[in-house]
C-alpha positions as CSV (number, residue, x, y, z in Angstrom):
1,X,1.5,21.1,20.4
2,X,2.6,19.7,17.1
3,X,-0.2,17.4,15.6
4,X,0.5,15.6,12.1
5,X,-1.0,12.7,10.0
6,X,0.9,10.2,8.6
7,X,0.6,7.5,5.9
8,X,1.9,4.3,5.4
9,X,1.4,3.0,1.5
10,X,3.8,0.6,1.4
11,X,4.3,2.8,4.3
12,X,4.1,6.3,3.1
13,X,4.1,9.3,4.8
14,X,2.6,12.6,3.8
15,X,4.0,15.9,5.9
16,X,2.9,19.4,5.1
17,X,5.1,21.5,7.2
18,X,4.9,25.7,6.9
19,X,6.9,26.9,9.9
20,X,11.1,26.5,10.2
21,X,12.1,26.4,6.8
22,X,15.3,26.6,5.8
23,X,16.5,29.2,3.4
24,X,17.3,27.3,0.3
25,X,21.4,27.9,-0.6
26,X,22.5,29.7,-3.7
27,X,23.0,27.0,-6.4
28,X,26.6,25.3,-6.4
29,X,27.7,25.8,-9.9
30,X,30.7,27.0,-12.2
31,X,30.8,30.5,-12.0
32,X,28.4,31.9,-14.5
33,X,26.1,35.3,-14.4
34,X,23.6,32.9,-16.6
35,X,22.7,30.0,-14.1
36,X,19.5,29.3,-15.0
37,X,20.0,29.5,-18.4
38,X,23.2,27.1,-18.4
39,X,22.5,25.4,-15.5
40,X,18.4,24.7,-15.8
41,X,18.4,22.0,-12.8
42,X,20.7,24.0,-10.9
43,X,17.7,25.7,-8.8
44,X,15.7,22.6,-8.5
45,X,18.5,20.4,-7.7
46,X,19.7,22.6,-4.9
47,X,16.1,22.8,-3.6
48,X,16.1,18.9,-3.5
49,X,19.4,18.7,-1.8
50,X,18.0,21.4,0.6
51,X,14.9,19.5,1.8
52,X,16.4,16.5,2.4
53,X,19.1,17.6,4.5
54,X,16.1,19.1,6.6
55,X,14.2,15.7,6.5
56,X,15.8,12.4,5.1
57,X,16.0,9.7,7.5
58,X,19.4,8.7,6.7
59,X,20.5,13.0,6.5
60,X,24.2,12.1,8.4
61,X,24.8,9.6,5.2
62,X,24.5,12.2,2.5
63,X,27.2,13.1,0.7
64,X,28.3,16.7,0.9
65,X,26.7,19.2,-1.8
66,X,30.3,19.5,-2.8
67,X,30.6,16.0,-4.1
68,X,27.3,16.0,-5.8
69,X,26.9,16.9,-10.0
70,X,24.1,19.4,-9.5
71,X,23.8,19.7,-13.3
72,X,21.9,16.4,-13.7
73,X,18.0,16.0,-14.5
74,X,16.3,16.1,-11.1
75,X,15.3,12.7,-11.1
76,X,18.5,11.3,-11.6
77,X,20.1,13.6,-9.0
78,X,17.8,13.1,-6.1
79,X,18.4,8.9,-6.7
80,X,22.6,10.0,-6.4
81,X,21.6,11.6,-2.5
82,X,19.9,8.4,-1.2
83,X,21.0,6.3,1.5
84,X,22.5,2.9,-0.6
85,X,19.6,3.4,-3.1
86,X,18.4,-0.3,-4.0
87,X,18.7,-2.0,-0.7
88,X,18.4,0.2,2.2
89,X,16.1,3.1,0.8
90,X,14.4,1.1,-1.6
91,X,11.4,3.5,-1.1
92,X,12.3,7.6,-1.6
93,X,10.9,8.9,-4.7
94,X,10.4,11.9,-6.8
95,X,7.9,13.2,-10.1
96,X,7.5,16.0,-11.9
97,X,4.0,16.4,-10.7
98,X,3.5,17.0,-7.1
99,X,-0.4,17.2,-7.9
100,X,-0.4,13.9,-9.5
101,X,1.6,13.0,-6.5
102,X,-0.6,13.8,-4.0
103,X,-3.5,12.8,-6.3
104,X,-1.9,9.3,-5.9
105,X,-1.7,9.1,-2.9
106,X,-5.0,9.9,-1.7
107,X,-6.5,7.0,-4.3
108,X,-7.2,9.4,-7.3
109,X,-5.5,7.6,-10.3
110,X,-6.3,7.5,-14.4
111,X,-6.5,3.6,-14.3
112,X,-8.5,0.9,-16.3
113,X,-9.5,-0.3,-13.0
114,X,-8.2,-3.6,-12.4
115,X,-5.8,-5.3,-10.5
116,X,-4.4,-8.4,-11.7
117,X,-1.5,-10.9,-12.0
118,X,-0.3,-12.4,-15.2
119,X,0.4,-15.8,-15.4
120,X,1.3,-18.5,-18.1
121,X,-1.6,-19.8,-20.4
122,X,-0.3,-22.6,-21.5
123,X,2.5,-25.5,-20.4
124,X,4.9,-24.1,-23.0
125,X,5.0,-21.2,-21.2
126,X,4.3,-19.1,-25.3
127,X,1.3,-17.5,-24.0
128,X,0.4,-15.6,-20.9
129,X,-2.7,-14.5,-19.5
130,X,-3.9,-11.8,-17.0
131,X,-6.2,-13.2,-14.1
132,X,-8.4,-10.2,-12.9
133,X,-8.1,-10.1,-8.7
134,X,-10.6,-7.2,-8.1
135,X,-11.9,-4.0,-10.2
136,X,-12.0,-1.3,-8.7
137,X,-15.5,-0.1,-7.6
138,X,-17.3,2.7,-10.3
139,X,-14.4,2.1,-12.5
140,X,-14.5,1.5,-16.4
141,X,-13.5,-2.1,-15.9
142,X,-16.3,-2.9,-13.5
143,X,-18.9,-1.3,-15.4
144,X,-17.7,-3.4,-18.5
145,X,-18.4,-6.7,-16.3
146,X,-15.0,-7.6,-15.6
147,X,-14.9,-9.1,-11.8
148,X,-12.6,-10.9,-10.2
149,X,-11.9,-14.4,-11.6
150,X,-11.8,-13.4,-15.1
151,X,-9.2,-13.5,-17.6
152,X,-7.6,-11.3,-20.3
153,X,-6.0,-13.5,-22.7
154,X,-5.7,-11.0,-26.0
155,X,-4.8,-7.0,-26.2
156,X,-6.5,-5.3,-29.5
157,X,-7.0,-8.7,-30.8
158,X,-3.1,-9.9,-30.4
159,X,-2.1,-12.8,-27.6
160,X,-0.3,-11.8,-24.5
161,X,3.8,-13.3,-24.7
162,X,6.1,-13.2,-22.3
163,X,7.8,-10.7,-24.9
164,X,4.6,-8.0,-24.9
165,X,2.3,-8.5,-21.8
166,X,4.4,-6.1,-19.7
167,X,3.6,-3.0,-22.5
168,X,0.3,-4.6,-23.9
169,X,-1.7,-1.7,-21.3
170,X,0.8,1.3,-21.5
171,X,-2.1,2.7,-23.8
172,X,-5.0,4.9,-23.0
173,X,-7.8,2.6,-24.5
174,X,-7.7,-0.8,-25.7
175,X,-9.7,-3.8,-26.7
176,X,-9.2,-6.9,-24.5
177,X,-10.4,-10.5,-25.5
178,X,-11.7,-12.3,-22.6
179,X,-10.7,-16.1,-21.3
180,X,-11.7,-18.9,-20.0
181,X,-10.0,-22.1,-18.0
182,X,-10.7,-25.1,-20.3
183,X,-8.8,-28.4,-19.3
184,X,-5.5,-26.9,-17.7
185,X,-5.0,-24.2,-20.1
186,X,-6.6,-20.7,-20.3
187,X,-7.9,-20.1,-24.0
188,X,-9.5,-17.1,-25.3
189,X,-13.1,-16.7,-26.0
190,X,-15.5,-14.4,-28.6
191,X,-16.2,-12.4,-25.7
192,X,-14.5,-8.5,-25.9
193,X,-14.7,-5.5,-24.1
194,X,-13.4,-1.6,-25.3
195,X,-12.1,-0.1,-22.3
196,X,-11.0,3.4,-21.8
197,X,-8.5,4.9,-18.9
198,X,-10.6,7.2,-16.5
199,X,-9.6,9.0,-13.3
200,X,-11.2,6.8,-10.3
201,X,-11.3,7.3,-6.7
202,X,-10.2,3.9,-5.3
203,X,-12.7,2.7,-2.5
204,X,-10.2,0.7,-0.2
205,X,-13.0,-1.0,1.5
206,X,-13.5,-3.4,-1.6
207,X,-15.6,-6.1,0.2
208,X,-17.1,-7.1,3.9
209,X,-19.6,-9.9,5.1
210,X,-20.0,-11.8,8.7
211,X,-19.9,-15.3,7.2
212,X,-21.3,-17.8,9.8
213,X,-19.0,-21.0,10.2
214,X,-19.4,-24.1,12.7
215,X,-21.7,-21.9,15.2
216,X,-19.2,-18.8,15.4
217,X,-19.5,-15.6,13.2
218,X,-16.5,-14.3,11.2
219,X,-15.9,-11.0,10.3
220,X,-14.3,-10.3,6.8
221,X,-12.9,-7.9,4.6
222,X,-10.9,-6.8,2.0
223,X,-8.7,-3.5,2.2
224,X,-7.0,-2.4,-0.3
225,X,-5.2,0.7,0.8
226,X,-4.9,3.2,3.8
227,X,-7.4,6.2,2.9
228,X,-8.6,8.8,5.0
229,X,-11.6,8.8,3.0
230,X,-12.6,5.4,4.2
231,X,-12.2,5.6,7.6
232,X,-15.9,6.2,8.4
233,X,-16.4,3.1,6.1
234,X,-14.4,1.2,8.4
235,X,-15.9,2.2,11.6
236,X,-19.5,1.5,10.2
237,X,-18.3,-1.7,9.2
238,X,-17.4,-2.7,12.6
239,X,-20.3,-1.0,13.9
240,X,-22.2,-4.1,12.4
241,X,-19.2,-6.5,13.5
242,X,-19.7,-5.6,17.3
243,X,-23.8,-5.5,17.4
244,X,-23.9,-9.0,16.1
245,X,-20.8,-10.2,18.6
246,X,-18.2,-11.4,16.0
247,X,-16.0,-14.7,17.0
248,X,-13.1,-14.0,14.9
249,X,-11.8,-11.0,12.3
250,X,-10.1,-11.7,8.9
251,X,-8.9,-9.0,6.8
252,X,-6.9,-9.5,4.0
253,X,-4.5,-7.3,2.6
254,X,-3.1,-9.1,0.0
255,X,-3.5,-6.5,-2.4
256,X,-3.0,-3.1,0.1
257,X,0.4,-1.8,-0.3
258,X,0.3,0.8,2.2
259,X,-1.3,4.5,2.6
260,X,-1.8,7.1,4.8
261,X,-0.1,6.1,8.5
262,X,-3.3,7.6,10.8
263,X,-5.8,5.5,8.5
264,X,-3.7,2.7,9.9
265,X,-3.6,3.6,13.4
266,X,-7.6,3.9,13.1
267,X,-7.9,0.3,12.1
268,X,-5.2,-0.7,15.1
269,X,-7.6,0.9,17.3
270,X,-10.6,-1.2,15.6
271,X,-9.4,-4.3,16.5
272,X,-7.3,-4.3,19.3
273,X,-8.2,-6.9,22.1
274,X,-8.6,-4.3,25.8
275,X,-8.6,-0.7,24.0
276,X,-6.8,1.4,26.4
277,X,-6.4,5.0,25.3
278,X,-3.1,4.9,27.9
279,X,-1.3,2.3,26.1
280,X,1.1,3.5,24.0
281,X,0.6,1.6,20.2
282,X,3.6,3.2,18.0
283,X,6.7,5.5,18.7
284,X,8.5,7.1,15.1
285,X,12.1,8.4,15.1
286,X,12.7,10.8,13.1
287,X,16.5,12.5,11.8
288,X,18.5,14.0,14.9
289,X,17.4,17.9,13.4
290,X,14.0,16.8,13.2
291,X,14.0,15.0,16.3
292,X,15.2,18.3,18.6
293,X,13.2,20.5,16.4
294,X,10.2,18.6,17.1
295,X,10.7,17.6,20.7
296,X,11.1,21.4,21.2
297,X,8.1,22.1,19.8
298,X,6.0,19.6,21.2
299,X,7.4,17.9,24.2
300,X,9.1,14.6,24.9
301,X,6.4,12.1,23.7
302,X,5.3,14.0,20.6
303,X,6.9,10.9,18.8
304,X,4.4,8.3,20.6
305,X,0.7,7.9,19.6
306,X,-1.7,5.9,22.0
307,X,-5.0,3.9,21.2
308,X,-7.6,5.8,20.9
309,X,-11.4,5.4,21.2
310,X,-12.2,8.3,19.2
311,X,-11.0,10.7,16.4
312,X,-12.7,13.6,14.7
313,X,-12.8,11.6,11.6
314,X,-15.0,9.1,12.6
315,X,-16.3,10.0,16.2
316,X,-16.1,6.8,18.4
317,X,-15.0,3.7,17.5
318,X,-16.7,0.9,17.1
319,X,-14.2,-1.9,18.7
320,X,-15.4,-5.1,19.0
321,X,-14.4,-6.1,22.6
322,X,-14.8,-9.4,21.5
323,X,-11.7,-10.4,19.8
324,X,-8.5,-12.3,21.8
325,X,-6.5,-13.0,18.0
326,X,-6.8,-11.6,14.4
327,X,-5.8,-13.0,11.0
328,X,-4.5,-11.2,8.6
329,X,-4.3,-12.7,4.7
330,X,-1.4,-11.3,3.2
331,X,1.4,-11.2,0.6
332,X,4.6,-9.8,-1.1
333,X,2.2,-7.2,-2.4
334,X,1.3,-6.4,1.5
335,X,3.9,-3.3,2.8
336,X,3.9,-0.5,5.1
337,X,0.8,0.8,6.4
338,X,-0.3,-2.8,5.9
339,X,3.1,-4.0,7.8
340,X,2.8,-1.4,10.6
341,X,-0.9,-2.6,11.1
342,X,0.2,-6.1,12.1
343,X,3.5,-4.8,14.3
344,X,1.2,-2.5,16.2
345,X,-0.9,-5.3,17.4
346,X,1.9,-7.8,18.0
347,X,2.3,-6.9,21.7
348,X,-1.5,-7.2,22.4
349,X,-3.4,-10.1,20.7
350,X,-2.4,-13.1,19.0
351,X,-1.9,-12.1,15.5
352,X,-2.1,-14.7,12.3
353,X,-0.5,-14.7,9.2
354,X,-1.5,-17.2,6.1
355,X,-0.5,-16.4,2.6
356,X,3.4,-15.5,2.1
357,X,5.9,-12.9,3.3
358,X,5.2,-9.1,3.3
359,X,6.8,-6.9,1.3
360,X,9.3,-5.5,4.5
361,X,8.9,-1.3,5.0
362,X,9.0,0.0,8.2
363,X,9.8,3.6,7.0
364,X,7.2,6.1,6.4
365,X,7.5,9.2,4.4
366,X,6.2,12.7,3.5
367,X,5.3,14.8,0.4
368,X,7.6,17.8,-0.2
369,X,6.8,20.3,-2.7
370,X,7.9,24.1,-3.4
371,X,5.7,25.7,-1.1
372,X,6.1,29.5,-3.5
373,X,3.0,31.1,-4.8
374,X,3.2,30.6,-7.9
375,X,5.3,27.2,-7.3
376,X,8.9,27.3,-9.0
377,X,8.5,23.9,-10.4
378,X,6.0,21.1,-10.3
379,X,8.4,18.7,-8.7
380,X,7.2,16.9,-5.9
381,X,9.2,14.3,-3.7
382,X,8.5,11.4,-0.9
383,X,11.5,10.8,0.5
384,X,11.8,8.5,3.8
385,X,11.8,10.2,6.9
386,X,10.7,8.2,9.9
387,X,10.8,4.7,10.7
388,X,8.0,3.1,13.6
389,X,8.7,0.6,16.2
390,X,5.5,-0.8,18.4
391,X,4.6,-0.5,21.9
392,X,7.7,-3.1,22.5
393,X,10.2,-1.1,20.4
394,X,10.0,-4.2,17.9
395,X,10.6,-3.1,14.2
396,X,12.2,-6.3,12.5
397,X,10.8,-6.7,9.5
398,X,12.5,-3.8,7.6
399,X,14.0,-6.5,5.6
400,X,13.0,-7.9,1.8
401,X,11.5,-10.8,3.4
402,X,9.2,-8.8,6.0
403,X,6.7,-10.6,8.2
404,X,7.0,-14.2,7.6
405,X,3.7,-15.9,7.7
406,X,2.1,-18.7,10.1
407,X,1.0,-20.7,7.3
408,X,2.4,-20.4,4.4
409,X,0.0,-20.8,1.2
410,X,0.7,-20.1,-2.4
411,X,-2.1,-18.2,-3.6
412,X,-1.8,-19.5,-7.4
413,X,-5.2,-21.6,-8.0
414,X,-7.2,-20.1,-10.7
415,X,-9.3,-19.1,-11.3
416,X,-9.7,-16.9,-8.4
417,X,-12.8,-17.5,-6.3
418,X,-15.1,-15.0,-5.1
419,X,-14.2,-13.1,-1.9
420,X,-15.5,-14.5,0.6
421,X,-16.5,-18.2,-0.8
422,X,-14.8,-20.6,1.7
423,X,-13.2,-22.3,-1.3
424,X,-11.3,-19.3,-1.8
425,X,-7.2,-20.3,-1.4
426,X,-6.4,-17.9,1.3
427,X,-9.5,-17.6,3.3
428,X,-9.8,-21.8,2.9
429,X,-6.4,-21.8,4.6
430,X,-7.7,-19.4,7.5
431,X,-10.4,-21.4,8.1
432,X,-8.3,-24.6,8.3
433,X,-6.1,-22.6,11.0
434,X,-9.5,-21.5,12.6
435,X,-11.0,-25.0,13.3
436,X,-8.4,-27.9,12.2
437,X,-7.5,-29.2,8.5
438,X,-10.6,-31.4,8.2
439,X,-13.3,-29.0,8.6
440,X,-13.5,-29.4,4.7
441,X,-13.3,-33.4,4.2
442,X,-15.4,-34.0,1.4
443,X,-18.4,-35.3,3.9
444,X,-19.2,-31.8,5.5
445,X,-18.9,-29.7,2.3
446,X,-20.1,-30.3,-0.9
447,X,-17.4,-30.2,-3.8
448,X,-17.0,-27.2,-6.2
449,X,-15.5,-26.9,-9.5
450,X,-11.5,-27.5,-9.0
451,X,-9.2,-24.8,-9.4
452,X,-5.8,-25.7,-11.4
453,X,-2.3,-24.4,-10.2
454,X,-0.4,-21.7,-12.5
455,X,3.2,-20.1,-12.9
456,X,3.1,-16.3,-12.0
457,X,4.9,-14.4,-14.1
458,X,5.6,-11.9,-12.0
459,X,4.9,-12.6,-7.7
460,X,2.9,-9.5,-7.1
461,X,0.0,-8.1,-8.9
462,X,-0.4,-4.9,-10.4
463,X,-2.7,-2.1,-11.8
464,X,-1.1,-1.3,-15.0
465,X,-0.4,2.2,-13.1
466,X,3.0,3.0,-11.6
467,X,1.7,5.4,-8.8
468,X,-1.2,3.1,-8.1
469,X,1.3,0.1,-7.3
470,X,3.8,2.4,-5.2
471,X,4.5,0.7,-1.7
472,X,4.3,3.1,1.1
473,X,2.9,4.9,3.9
474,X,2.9,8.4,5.0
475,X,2.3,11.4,7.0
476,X,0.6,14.4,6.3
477,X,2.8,18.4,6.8
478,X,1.2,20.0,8.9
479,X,1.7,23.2,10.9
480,X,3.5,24.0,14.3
481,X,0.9,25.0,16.9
């Protein structure tokens, strides 16, 4: 039976296979006894032409290896095979390290730590700053103090403009001057810290509580992206959600871009209202050659995956069996495994939106990478290769507007409150949804400092790291049985 893991990160899917590979073709080149001498992308490029005629989605819209220039850097030629690059595959990727790939992808990154979005400082719009929305935990930036909330308003002692802020962190270590909000304005203060790059495993589960509101108890997190590695961190966290009875579940993924597809399945699995191991949750279709091939292997439903009450990952599941609906907090910066999440629990509970749209990738993909001993090259590719419909066959919101939300809220107050604090934009919005707009008249809860309304620079946030803010999920290669 063919088994295989998949991961959406922005919906990303990771696929090691090792049986039915196709011979890679002799390189298409001018005739010349010195290919790899004159031609030094020839090999590589054919390779990458190769695989994806094995695995791309979109395989029956590639051009012929005829029409392709095979003499261009690998980069540049795997961009020229993708479906109307841009728009419909906005996704496929390739990098010259397949370790640092896969690295990536499984939350191992050389950041600062942060995630944050920069903003304008100032109504002139001449100065910018960068307002923190989590560190990552054990990460240089959190042991330097920085926490969400905060502001970076100088890099090695010079202010952040709409002309530098985008390079000011392409640097391994720098100096950043801290900020405050004073009267409508963000202005920088004597505080600094020296903060140096480090490799960090991301811990997705970045924040839980059960906060107790008007006589019910709410469960609430913070994900930040589809690892394996936190699954048993999940399933212990709703081991405390069932035993003390949760009313409502918010989980807010306004920062998660995607990850690994069966990390996402897990948390479906979580949640659902009536888990029923019978019920199918999510189908993928694959490329017609991969579809025959796989269907051969593995029989007619080997695209289908059910709910499940247990996995060897995390033993059995700790559902609730409490919840009839689900809110979810999300954003432009919400995609794939994040995406596919939400569809898959469409047809079964009433599902919640508040924030703005999702990013829109219904597509999954997998790591390819020259499987010699020693490898050929160090290039490593995630092209698309599957896209997911739910148990209803629904997949609409492949588009750049995604999942529209239920209530729409800008989440552009600053500073940013603490996770968790009632006050906070997006959860305050929830909780409005939850028990009616004036659950918060000025009578039932005292007032808190006011938060002031700011021009984003850019409508998503970001790490500073290119890999780290990759949308997608995936699924994991893995062998014929």
């Amino acid at each position: 039976m063919f088994k295989y893991k998949i991961v959406y990160t922005s919906l990303l899917v990771l696929f090691v296979f090792t049986a039915c590979r196709k011979k890679m073709v002799d390189p298409i080149v001018p005739g010349d006894e010195n290919t790899n001498t004159t031609f030094p992308n020839a090999d590589v490029n054919n390779w990458i032409y190769s695989q994806l005629k094995d695995y791309y989605l979109w395989e029956a819209e590639m051009p012929e290896i005829s029409a392709t220039n095979i003499l261009l850097e690998p980069e540049a030629y795997f961009k020229t095979l993708l479906f109307n690059y841009g728009e419909t595959d906005r996704f496929s990727w390739i990098q010259a390290s397949a370790e640092e790939l896969r690295n990536s992808l499984n939350g191992l990154n050389r950041v600062f730590g942060w995630k944050y979005q920069p903003y304008y400082a100032n109504d002139e719009k001449t100065r910018v700053a960068f307002a923190i929305q989590y560190t990552l935990k054990n990460s240089a930036a959190e042991r330097a103090g920085i926490k969400r909330g905060d502001f970076i308003t100088k890099i090695n002692g010079e202010d952040l403009t709409p002309a530098n802020y985008q390079a000011a962190l392409n640097v391994e270590t720098v100096t950043v001057t801290m900020g405050k909000y004073e009267n409508g304005t963000i202005n920088s203060t004597e505080v600094t810290h020296n903060i140096t790059k480090e490799v960090t495993q991301t811990n997705a589960l970045q924040y839980y509580t059960i906060l107790p509101f008007e006589g019910k108890k709410i469960g609430y997190f913070v994900y930040t992206q589809f690892l394996t590695s936190n699954d048993r961190d999940l399933n212990n966290m709703f081991k405390e959600f069932k035993s003390s009875a949760i009313d409502e579940l918010v989980v807010d993924l306004r920062y998660n871009p995607g990850g690994y597809i069966s990390s996402s399945e897990l948390l479906s699995s979580l949640i659902v209202k009536n888990l029923n191991p019978n019920q199918l949750m999510t189908r993928q279709i694959w490329n017609d050659k991969q579809t025959k091939l796989r269907k051969d292997q593995g029989g007619a439903n080997v695209f289908d995956t059910n709910f499940f009450t247990s996995n060897s990952n995390v033993g059995t599941l700790n559902n609730p069996g409490t919840l009839n609906r689900v809110y979810f907090l999300v954003s432009n910066g919400s995609a794939s495994a994040s995406e596919l999440l939400i569809n898959n629990l469409k047809p079964f509970m009433d599902v919640r939106l508040i924030g703005a749209h999702t990013y829109g990738k219904n597509v999954g993909s997998i790591t390819i990478s020259d499987d010699n001993t020693p490898a050929r090259w160090n290039w490593g590719m995630q092209p698309i290769v599957l896209k997911t419909v739910n148990a209803l066959g629904e997949s609409e919101y492949g588009t750049k507007t995604g999942f529209l939300p239920d209530v729409e809220v800008a989440d552009n107050l600053l500073p940013f409150k603490e996770f968790g604090d009632t006050k906070e934009t997006l959860l305050n919005a929830t909780l409005k949804d939850m028990f009616g707009a004036d659950i918060f008249s000025t009578d039932r809860q005292s007032r808190v400092s006011p938060s002031e309304k700011f021009v984003p620079l850019l409508n998503e946030s970001i790490t500073g790291n290119t890999l780290l803010d990759r949308k997608d999920m995936w699924v994991e290669k893995v062998p014929f049985k």
